[in-house]
C-alpha positions as CSV (number, residue, x, y, z in Angstrom):
1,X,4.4,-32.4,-6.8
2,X,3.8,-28.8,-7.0
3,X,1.8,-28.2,-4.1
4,X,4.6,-29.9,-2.8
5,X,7.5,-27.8,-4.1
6,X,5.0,-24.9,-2.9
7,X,5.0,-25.7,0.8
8,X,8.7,-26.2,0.6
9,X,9.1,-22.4,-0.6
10,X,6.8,-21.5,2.1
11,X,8.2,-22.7,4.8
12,X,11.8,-22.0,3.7
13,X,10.2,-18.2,3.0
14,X,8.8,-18.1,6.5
15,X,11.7,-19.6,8.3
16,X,13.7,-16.2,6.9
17,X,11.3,-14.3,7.4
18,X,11.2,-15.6,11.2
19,X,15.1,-15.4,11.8
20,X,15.1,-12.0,10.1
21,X,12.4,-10.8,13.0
22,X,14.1,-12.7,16.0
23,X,16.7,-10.4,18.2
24,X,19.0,-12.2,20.4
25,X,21.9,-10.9,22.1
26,X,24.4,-8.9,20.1
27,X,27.7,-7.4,21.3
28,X,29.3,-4.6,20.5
29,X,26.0,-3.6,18.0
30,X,26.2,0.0,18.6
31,X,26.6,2.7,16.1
32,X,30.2,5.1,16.3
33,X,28.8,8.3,17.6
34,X,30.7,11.3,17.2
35,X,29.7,14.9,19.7
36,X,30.6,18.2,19.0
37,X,30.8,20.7,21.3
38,X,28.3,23.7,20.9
39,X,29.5,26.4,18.8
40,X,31.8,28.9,20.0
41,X,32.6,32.1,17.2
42,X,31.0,29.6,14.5
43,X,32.9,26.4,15.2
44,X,33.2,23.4,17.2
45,X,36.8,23.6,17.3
46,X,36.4,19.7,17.2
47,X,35.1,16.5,18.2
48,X,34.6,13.2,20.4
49,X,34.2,10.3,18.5
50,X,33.3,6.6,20.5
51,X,33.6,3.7,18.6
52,X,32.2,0.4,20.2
53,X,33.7,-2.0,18.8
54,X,36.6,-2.3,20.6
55,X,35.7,0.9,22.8
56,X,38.1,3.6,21.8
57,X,37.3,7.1,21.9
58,X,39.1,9.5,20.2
59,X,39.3,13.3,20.9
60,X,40.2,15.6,18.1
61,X,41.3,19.3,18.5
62,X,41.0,20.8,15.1
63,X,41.8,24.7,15.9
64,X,44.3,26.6,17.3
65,X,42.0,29.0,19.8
66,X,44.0,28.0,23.1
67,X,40.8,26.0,24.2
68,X,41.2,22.1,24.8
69,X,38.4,19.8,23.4
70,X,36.9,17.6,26.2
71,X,35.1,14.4,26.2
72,X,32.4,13.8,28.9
73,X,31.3,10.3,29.1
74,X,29.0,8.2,31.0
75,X,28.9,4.3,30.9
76,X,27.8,2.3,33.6
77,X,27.9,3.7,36.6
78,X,30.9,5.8,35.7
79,X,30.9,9.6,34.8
80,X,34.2,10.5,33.4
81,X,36.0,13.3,31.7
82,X,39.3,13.4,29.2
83,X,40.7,16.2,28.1
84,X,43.2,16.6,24.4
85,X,45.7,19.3,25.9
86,X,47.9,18.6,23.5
87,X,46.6,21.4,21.1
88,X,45.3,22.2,17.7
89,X,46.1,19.1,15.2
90,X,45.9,16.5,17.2
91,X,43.8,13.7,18.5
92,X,44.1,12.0,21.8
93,X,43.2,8.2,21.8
94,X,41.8,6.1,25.0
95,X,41.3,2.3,24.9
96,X,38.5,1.0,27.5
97,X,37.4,-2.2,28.7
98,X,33.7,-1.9,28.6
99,X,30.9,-4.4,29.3
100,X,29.4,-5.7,26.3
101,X,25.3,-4.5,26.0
102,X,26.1,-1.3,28.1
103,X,25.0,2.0,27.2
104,X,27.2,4.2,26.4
105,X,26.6,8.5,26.4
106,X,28.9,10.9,24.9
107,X,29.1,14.9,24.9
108,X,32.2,16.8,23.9
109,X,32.9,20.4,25.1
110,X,35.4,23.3,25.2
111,X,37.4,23.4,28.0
112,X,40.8,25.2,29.5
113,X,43.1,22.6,31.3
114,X,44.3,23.8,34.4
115,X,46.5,20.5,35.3
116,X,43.7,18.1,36.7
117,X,39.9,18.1,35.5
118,X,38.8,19.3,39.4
119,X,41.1,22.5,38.8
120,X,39.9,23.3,34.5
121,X,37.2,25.1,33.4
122,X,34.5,23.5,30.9
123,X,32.0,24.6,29.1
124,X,30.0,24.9,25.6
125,X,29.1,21.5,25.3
126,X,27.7,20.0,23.3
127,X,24.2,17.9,22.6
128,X,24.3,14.2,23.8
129,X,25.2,10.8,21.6
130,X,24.2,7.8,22.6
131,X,25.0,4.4,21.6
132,X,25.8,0.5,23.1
133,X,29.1,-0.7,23.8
């Protein structure tokens, strides 16, 4: 009987032990990542933030320094950029409709709108965050 009871708790132990090591497909898995722009006069000024679950970025402006904060982000086979010109305080929210499993890049920067992204000026940006959508 015990030798029985044994090889029961073995092969219950191993079967956990086997679904704990298997990796199927999972969706929307990725971490939120959240970019900074590189440090201008000893702040970022604020931040891009991407959160997978849903995909929704948000882009916060934390200072009043007449710079916007900018999102640059690359998912797929699309390079896009979003600017917050609304000014210091506020956050500007984007909802996408992004493939589950894809890989998602995010870098936030300075920037000065001028109107249309072709016509601003960008710059100090920041280090690279990657996650999956």
């Amino acid at each position: 009987m015990n030798k029985n009871v044994s090889r029961v708790l073995m092969g219950a132990l191993g079967a956990l032990v086997l679904a704990g090591t298997q990796t199927g497909v999972s969706y929307a898995d990725g971490a939120n990542i959240r970019a900074i722009p590189a440090l201008v006069t000893g702040e970022a000024g604020g931040a891009a933030e991407f959160k997978p679950y849903g995909e929704h970025l948000y882009i916060e402006d934390n200072v009043a320094d007449g710079n916007s904060i900018v999102a640059h982000m690359q998912y797929g086979s699309k390079d896009q950029w979003w600017f917050n010109h609304d000014g210091s305080g506020t956050t500007r929210h984007l909802d996408f409709d992004i493939t589950d499993g894809t890989a998602v890049h995010l870098a936030a920067c300075r920037g000065d709108w001028g109107g249309s992204v072709e016509d601003s000026e960008i710059f100090a940006c920041g280090l690279w965050k990657h996650t999956t959508a």
